[in-house]
C-alpha positions in Angstrom: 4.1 -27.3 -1.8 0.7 -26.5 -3.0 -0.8 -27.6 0.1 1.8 -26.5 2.8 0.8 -22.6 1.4 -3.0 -23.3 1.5 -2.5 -24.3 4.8 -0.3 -21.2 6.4 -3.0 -19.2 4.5 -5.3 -20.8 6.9 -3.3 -20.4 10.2 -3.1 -16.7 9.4 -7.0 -16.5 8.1 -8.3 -18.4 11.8 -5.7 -16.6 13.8 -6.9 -13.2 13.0 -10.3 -14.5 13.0 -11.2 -14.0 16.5 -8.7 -10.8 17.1 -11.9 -8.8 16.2 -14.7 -8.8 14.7 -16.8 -5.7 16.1 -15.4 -2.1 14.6 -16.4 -0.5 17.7 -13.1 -2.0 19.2 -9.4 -1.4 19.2 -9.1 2.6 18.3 -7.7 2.3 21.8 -4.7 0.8 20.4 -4.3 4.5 17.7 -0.9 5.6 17.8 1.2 2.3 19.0 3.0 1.7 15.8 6.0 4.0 14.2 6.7 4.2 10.3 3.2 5.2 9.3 4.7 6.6 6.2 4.2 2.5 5.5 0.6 2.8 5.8 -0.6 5.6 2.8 -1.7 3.9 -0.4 0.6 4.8 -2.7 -1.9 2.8 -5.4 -4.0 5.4 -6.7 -6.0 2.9 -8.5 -6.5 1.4 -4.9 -7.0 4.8 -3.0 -9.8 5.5 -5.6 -11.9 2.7 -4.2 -11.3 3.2 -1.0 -8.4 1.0 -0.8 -10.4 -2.0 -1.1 -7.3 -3.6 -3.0 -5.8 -6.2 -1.6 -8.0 -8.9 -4.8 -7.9 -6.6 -7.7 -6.4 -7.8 -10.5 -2.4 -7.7 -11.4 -1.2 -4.9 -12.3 2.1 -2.6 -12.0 1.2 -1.1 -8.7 0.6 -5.0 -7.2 3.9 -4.8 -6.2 2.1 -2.7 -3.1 -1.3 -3.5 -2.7 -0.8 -7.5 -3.1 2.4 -9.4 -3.9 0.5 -12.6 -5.0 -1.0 -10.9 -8.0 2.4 -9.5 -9.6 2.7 -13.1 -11.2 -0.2 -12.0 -13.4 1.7 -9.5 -15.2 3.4 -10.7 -17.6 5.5 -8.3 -19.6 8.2 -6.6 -17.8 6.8 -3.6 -16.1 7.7 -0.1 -14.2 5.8 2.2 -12.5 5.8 5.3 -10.6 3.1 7.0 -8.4 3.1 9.6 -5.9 0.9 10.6 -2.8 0.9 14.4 -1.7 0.2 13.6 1.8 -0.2 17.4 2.5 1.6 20.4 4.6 4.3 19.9 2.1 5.0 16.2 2.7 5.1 14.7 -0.3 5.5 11.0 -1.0 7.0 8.7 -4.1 6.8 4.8 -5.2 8.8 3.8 -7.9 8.1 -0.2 -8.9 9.6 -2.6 -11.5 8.3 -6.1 -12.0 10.5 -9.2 -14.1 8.2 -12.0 -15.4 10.4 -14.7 -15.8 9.8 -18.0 -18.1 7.7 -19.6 -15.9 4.7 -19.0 -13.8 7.2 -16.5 -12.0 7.7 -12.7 -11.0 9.9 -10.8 -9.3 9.0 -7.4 -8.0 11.2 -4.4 -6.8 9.9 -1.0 -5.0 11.4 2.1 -3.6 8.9 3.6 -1.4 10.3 7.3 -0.1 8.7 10.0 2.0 10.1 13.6 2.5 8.7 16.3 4.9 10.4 19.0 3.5 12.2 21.5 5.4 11.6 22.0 9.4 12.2 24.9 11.4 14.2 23.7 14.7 12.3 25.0 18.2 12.9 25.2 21.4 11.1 26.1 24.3 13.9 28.7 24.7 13.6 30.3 21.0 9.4 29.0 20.1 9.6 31.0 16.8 12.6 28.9 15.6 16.6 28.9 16.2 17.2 29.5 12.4 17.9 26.0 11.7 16.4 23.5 9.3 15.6 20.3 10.2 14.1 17.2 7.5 12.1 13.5 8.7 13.2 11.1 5.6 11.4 7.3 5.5 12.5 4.7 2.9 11.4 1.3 2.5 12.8 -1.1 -0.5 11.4 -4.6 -1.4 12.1 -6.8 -3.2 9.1 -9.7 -4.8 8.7 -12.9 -5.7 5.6 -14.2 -7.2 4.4 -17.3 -8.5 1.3 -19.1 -9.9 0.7 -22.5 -8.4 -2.2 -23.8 -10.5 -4.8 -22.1 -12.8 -6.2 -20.8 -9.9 -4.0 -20.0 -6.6 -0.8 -17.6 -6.2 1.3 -16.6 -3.6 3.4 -13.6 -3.0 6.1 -12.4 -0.6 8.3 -9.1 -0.4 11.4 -8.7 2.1 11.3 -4.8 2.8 14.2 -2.7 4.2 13.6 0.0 5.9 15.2 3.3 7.0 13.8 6.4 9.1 16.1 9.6 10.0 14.5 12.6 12.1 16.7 14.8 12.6 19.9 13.7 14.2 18.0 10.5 14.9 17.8 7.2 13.2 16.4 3.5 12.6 16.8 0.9 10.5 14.7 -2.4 10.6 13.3 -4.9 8.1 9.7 -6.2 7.5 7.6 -8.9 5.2 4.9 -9.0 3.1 3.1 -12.1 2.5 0.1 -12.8 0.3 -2.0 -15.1 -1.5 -5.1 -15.4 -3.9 -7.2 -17.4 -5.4 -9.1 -16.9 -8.6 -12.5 -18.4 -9.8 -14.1 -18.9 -13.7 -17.2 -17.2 -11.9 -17.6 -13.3 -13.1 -13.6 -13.1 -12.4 -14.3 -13.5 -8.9 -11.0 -13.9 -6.9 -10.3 -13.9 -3.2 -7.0 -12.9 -1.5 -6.0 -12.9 2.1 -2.6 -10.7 2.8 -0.3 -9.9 5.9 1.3 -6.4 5.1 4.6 -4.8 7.3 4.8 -8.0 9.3 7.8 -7.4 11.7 8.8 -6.5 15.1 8.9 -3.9 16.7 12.3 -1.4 16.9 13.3 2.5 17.9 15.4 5.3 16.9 19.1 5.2 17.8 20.7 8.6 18.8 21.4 11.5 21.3 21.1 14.4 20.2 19.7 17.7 22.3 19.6 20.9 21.4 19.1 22.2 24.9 20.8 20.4 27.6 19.0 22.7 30.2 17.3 21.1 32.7 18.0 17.4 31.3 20.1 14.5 32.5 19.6 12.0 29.8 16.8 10.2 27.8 15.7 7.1 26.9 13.9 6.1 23.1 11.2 3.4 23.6 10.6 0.8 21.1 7.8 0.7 18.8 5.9 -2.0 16.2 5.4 -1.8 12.6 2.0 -0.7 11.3 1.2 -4.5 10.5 -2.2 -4.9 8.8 -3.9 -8.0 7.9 -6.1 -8.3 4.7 -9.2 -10.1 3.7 -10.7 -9.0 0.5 -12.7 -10.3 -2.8 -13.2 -9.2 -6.2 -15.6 -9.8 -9.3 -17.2 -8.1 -12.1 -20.6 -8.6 -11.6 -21.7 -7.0 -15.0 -20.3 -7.0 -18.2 -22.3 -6.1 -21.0 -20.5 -5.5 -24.3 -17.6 -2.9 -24.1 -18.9 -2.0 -20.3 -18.0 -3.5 -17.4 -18.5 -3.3 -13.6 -15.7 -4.5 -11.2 -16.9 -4.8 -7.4 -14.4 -4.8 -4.3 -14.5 -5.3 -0.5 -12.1 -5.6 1.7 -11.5 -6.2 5.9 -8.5 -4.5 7.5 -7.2 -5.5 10.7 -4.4 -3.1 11.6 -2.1 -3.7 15.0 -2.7 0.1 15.5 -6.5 1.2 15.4 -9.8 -0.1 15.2 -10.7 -2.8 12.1 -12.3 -1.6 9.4 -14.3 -2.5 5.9 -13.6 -0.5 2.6 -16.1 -0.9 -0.6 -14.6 0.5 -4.3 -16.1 0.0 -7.7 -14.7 0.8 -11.1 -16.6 1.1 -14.4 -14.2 0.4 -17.2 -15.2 0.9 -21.0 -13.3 -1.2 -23.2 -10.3 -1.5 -21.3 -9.1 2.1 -22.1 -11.0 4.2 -19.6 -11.9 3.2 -16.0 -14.2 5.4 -13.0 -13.8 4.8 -9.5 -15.5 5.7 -6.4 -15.3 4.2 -3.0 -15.3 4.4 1.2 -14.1 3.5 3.7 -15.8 2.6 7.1 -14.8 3.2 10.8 -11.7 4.9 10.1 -11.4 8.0 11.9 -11.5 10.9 9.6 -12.7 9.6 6.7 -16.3 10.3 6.1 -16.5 11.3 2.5 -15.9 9.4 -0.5 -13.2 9.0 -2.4 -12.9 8.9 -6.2 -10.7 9.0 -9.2 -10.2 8.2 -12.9 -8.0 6.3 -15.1 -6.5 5.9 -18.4 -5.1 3.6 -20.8 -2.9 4.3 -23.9 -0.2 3.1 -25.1 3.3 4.4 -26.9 3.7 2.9 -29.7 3.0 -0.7 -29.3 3.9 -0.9 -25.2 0.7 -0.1 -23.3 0.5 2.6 -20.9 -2.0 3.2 -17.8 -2.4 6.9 -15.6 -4.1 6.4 -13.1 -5.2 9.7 -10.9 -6.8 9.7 -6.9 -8.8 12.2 -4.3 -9.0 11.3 -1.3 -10.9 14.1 0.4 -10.5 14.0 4.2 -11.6 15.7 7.7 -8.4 17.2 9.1 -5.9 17.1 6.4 -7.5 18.2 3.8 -8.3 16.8 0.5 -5.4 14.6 -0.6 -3.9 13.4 -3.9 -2.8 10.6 -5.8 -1.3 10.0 -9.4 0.8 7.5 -10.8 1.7 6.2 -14.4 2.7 2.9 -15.6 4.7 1.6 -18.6 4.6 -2.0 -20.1 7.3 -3.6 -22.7 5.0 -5.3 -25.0 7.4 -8.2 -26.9 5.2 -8.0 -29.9 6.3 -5.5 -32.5 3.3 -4.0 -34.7 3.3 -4.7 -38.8 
């Protein structure tokens, strides 16, 4: 079994391999893809360091950024994050994850985005026909996660997913699949994830407000924002209660140019963590990003808010915040 997973790992690692490997290429391909309420980071721990992810370690919010490392948490967990994407679009995650008694997880996630209220134009009434109109996007998952060995994991997540605009409509499915491998060396792991994999699909409907002038239309079909993942990890310094945790991470989306991201978080002794990070080639990104975290805990079941800017060119300066609850089994004397 071990071995069968190593190897698809493989097949996916070489077959990406030659797609591209110069970021000058593929921004051509920008706008293809529907459902790109699938591609914000709803991990603000992950949109702090540029969303260089994809091989940090397991925590609540792994459910989304890498179903392989769920298996590393191992009290039952739930969290919830949200995104304000901006112009009043706001958008939620909600995650659970179920350790079971052996090297096993299972993961659950609601992922939601609303626009907020519309007005309905036409090119007969521009200023709006007094109408409200709403975009809604859902995807649910659900995980499994288990450890192979001391060292490898694997991950996958079934995703349903539903878009309404307007009087229109689409349902359609996609997969997750990830694995990682972690080393004795500085906590340096490596992880390779495909993200959204699925075919493509299009809104069903036929609704027009104006009939003028129109015989009939025709809705094309569209792919998932697919994206594939190669990343590493490792805390190059740790000196006393301070330690330094490095990330990179390639991203290989079917819709745009690839691209490299670069995070790093200072932690002191577990309880507070800085991050900073950036993202290369991707259009409209050109400052950094940043953000801060925190661990508690209520009375003897830890806690972790985490909080996310992600200032960019054209929509404005964007942010992220999420908290994070664990049930701790051991009771305090």
């Amino acid at each position: 079994m071990k071995k069968f997973i190593v190897h698809i790992a493989l097949i996916i690692i070489s077959a990406q391999a030659f797609g591209q490997i110069l970021p000058n290429f593929g921004g051509q391909r920008a706008g293809l893809s529907t459902l790109s309420f699938l591609k914000n980071d709803m991990n603000p721990r992950s949109v702090a360091m540029g969303g260089a992810s994809v091989a940090l370690p397991g925590d609540i919010m792994s459910v989304y950024t890498n179903p392989a490392s769920v298996s590393e948490v191992r009290d039952l967990s739930f969290g919830v994050s949200n995104y304000f994407v901006g112009a009043g679009a706001n958008q939620g995650l909600v995650t659970a994850i179920i350790p079971t008694k052996s090297a096993s997880s299972f993961g659950i996630t609601v992922n939601t985005l609303n626009s907020g209220a519309m007005e309905v134009r036409t090119e007969f009434q521009p200023m709006g026909t007094g109408q409200k109109t709403y975009a809604n996007n859902l995807a649910a998952g659900l995980t499994y996660s288990k450890i192979l060995s001391d060292q490898f994991s694997f991950g996958v997540t079934m995703k349903y997913i539903y878009e309404q605009l307007a009087e229109y409509y689409n349902h359609t499915a996609a997969v997750d699949v990830g694995f990682k491998y972690n080393t004795d060396f500085k906590d340096l792991s490596f992880a390779v994830m495909m993200q959204n994999f699925s075919g493509s699909s299009s809104l069903s409907g036929d609704e027009r407000e104006v009939d003028f002038n129109r015989s009939g239309m025709s809705l094309d079909n569209y792919t998932v924002p697919n994206v594939f993942k190669l990343g590493v990890s490792m805390k190059p310094v740790e000196v006393g209660n301070h330690a330094l945790l490095t990330t990179f991470e390639l991203n290989h989306p079917n819709d745009n140019a690839e691209n490299y991201r670069i995070g790093a978080e200072y932690q002191y002794l577990e309880l507070l963590q800085v991050r900073a990070g950036y993202k290369f080639n991707v259009l409209g990104q050109r400052f950094p990003t940043f953000g801060i975290g925190i661990r508690h805990s209520i009375g003897a079941h830890p806690m972790q808010i985490n909080y996310a800017v992600n200032p960019t060119n054209y929509l404005g300066v964007q942010h992220a915040v999420s908290f994070g609850l664990s049930i701790n089994k051991m009771e305090r004397n």
